[in-house]
N, C-alpha and C positions, 0 to 999 in steps of 0.2 A: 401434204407436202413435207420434205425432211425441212427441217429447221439446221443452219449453220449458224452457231452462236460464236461469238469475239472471244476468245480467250483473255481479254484484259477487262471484258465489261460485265460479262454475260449478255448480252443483247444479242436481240437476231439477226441476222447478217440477213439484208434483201437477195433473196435468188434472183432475181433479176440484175443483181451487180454481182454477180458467181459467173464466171467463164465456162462453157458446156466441160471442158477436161479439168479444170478448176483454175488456180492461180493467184493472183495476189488480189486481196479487198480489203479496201477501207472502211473501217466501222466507222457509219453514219455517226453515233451516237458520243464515242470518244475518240475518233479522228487515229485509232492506232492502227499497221497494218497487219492482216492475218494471212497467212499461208493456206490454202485449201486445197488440197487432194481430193478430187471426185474421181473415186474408186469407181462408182457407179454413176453413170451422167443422170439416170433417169432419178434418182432421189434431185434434180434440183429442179425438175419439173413441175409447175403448178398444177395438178390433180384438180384440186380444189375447182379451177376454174377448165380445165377440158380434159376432165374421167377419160380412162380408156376404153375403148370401146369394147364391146364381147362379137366377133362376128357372129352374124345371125346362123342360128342352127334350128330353124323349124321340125318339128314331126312330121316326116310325109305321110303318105296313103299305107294306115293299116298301122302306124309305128307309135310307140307311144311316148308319151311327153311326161317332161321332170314333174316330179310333185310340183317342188317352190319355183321354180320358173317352166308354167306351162307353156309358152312359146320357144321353150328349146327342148330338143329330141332326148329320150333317157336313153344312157349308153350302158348303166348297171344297176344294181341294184343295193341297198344299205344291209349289210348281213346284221344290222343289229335290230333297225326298224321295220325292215322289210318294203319301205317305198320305196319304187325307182326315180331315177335320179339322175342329171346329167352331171357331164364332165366338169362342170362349173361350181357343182355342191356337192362334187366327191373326194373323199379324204384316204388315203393309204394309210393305214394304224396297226403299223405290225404286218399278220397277214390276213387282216381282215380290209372290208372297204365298208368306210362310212360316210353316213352326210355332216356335215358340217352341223345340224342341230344337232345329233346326237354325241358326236364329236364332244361340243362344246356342254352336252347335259354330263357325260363321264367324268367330263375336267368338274366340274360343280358340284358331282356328288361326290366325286376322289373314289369312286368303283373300280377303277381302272387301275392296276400296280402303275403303269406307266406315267401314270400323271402323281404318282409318290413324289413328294419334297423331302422328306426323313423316312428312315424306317429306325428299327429298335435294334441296338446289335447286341441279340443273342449272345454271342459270341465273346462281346467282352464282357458283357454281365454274368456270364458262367465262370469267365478265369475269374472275373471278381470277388464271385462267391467261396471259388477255389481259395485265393487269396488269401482273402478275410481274417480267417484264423489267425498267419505271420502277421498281419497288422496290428490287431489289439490285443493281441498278446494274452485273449483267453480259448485255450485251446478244445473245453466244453463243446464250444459255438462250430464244430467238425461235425456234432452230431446231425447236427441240420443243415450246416451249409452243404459239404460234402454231398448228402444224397439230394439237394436243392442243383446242384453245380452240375452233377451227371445227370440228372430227369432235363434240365435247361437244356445243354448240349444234343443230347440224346432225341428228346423231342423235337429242337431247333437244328436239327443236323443240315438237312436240305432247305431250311428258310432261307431270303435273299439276308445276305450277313449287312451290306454297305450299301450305297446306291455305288459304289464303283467294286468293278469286282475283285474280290481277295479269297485266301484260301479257306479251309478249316483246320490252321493249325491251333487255331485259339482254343476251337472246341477240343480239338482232340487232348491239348496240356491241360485242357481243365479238367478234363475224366482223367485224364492218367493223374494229374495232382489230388483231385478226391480221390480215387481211389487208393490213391497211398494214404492217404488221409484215415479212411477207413481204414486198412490194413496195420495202419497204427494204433489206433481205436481198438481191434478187438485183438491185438496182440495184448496188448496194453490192459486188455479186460483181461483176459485167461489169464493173466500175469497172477492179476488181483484175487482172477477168484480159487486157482492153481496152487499158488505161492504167495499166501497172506505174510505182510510184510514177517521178516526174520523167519 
């Protein structure tokens, strides 16, 4: 059952004193009134006391039946686990179809990009490396960063950059910033080895 709590108490507001469309209630508990919009009538239904039913869907003659609920008919099958399975324990996931255990084993092992909460952004950790050098102001630290900044980019070219999606302009100013980077490095060197100073 959804729980409607009082905005002045926290307490739970009785769905039994909730209006099916919603409406004004009194909290039991500190006598204030709350406004309640029930967007959805069905969250102020108590579940708890009459679950909804699954109509009955038997396996007839010859048809086979869900793994987890044998007394309902299998309509597919789990492309991960390979048991069949009815409509009641199957999950759309992308464009695969799963059961609901295996569903629920991917989210617990984090196998699945889709069940990602962070990923690593490449992306700024290469400008970073680009960076670096104008930060601390020693300009040595090019000889590493630089080929560190284009191998990152380069190899993380097509990794997912965000979990929301954005471009590769990050990658691409940090090859083109090491690159100058170098290009000033071994200018910089033939200078030295070329034209020793005077």
């Amino acid at each position: 059952m959804a729980h409607v709590i009082c905005v002045y108490c926290d307490s739970n507001l009785p769905a039994e004193l909730t209006p099916a469309g919603g409406g004004e209630v009194t909290c039991p508990a500190c006598r204030h009134p709350n406004q309640v919009l029930a967007l959805f009538p069905a969250l102020l239904k108590t579940w708890s006391v009459n679950p909804p039913l699954l109509a009955d869907d038997p396996p007839g003659e010859g048809e086979a039946a869900c793994f987890y609920s044998p007394n309902r008919r299998a309509t597919t099958m789990c492309d991960h686990c390979g048991v069949l399975i009815s409509d009641v324990w199957t999950a759309a996931w992308g464009s695969k179809t799963l059961c609901l255990k295996c569903l629920e084993h991917l989210r617990e092992e984090g196998r699945d990009p889709g069940f990602q909460s962070s990923r690593i952004q490449w992306d700024n950790l290469a400008l970073f490396l680009a960076c670096l050098p104008f930060t601390i102001i020693i300009w040595p630290v090019m000889v590493v960063t630089a080929p560190a900044s284009i191998f990152l980019a380069l190899w993380h070219w097509n990794s997912p950059r965000s979990m929301i999606p954005r471009g590769r302009w990050r990658l691409g100013f940090a090859v083109l910033l090491a690159l100058t980077q170098l290009a000033l490095l071994i200018i910089g060197l033939v200078q030295v080895l070329f034209h020793p100073f005077g």
